[in-house]
VOMAR-626909 format. One line per 5 residues: their letters; for each residue x, y, z of C-alpha. Coordinates in nm, 3 decimals. Example, Ala and Ser with C-alpha at 12.3 -4.5 7.8 and 13.67 -1.06 7.14 Angstrom:
2
AS	1.230/-0.450/0.780  1.367/-0.106/0.714
END
This chain:
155
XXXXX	0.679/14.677/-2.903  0.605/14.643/-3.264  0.428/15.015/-3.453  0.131/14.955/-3.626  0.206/15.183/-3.920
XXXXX	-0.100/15.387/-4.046  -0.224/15.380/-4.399  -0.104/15.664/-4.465  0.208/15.615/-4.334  0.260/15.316/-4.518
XXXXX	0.104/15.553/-4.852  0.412/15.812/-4.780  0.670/15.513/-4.712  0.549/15.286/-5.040  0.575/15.598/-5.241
XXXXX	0.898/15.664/-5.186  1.059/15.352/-5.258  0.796/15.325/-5.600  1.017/15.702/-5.663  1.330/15.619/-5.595
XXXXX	1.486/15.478/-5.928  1.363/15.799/-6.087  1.390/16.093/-5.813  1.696/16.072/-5.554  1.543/16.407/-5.401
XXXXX	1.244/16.337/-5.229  1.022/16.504/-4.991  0.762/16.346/-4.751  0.534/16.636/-4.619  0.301/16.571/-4.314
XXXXX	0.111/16.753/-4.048  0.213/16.799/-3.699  0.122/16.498/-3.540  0.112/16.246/-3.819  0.422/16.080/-3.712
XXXXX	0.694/16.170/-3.923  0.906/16.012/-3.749  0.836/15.675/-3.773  0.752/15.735/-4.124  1.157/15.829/-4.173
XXXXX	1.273/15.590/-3.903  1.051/15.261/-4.077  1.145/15.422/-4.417  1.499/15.402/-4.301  1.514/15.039/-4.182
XXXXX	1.363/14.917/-4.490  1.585/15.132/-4.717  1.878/14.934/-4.526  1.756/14.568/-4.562  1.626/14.607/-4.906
XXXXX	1.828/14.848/-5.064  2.162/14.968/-4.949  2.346/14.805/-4.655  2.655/14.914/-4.759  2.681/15.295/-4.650
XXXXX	2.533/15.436/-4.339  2.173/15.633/-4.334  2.270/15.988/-4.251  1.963/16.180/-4.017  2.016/16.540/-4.034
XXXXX	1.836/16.760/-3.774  1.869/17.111/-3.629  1.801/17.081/-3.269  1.916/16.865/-3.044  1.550/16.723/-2.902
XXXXX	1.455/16.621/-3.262  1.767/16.397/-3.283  1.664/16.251/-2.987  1.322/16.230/-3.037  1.431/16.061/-3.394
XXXXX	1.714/15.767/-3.232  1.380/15.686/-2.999  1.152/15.614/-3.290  1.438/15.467/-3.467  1.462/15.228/-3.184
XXXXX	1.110/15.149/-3.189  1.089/15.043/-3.525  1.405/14.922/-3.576  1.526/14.790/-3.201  1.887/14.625/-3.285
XXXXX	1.965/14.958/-3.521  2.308/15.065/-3.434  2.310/15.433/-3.368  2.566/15.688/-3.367  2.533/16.048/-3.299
XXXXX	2.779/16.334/-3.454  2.713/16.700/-3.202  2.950/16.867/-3.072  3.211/16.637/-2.863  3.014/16.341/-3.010
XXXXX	3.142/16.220/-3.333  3.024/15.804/-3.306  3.052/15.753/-3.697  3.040/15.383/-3.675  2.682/15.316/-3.700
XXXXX	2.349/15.213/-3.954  2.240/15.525/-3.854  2.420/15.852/-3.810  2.214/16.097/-3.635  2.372/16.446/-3.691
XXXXX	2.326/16.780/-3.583  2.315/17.039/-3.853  2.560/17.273/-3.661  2.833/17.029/-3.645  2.820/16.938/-3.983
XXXXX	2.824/17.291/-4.063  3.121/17.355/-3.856  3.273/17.147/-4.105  3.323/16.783/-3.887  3.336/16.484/-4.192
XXXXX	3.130/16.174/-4.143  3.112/15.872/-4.392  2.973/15.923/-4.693  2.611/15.809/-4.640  2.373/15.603/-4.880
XXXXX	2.070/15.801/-4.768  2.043/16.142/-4.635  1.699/16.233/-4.446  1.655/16.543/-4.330  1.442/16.626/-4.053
XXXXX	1.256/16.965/-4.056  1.379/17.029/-4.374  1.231/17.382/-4.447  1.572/17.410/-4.241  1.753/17.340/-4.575
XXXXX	1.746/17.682/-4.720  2.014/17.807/-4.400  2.370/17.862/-4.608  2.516/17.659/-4.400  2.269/17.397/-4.447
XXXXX	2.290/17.417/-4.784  2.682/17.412/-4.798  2.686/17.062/-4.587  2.409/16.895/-4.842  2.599/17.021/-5.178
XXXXX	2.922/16.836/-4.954  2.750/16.525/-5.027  2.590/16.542/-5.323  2.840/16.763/-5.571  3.110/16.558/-5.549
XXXXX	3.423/16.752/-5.784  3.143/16.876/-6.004  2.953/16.559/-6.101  2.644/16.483/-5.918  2.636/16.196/-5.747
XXXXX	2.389/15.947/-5.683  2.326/16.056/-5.337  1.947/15.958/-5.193  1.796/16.235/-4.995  1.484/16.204/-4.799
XXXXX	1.336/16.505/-4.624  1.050/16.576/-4.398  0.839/16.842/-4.262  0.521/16.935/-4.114  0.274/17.075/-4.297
END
């Protein structure tokens, strides 16, 4: 089953990869209902094919039914996409996409040092821990790395 991506979701999706030699920190912002999700899951295959292959996509969420809800878009869009969730007892590392919950990471489990970070629910971000497990991966022995991160939220 192929997604028929709507023009706005192809707006939000083209805009980020027109951004992305300039701005590593992005944000994608859309209403309840817009489909966020397969905005982040297409924009997630794509950044794969075209621009890093090397280092898994890291998908940051903190409940347990959004990283579901986001490894079932992921699949629609992107249907061989290997998958590999880090909660709890989980910790399946070897993977495209790494599909982490917050808590975990906060906990302080390591994964792989993604090439792109996206961050579902991001208004999340501003939770200490939260914040702790993103300066992890982009503050790297005081220099800044070149870290991508994608977030979304509703409006």
């Amino acid at each position: 089953m192929e997604i028929q991506l709507r023009p706005y979701q192809e707006e939000a999706i083209d805009a980020f990869f027109a951004a992305l030699p300039k701005h590593r920190r992005q944000l994608i912002t859309l209403p309840t209902g817009a489909g966020k999700t397969v905005v982040f899951g297409t924009l997630a295959k794509r950044y794969y094919d075209t621009v890093s292959s090397g280092k898994p996509i890291l998908v940051m969420a903190h409940r347990t039914e959004l990283l579901e809800q986001a490894e079932a878009k992921l699949r629609m869009v992107w249907p061989d996409v290997l998958t590999g969730r880090v909660q709890a007892e989980r910790n399946e590392q070897l993977a495209q996409v790494i599909l982490a919950s917050t808590q975990t990471l906060v906990a302080g489990r390591s994964i792989r040092e993604p090439g792109l970070i996206i961050y579902d629910e991001c208004h999340h971000s501003r939770a200490e821990g939260a914040l702790r497990v993103l300066e992890q991966f982009v503050i790297k022995k005081n220099k800044v790395s070149n870290q991508r991160i994608k977030s979304v939220t509703r409006e």
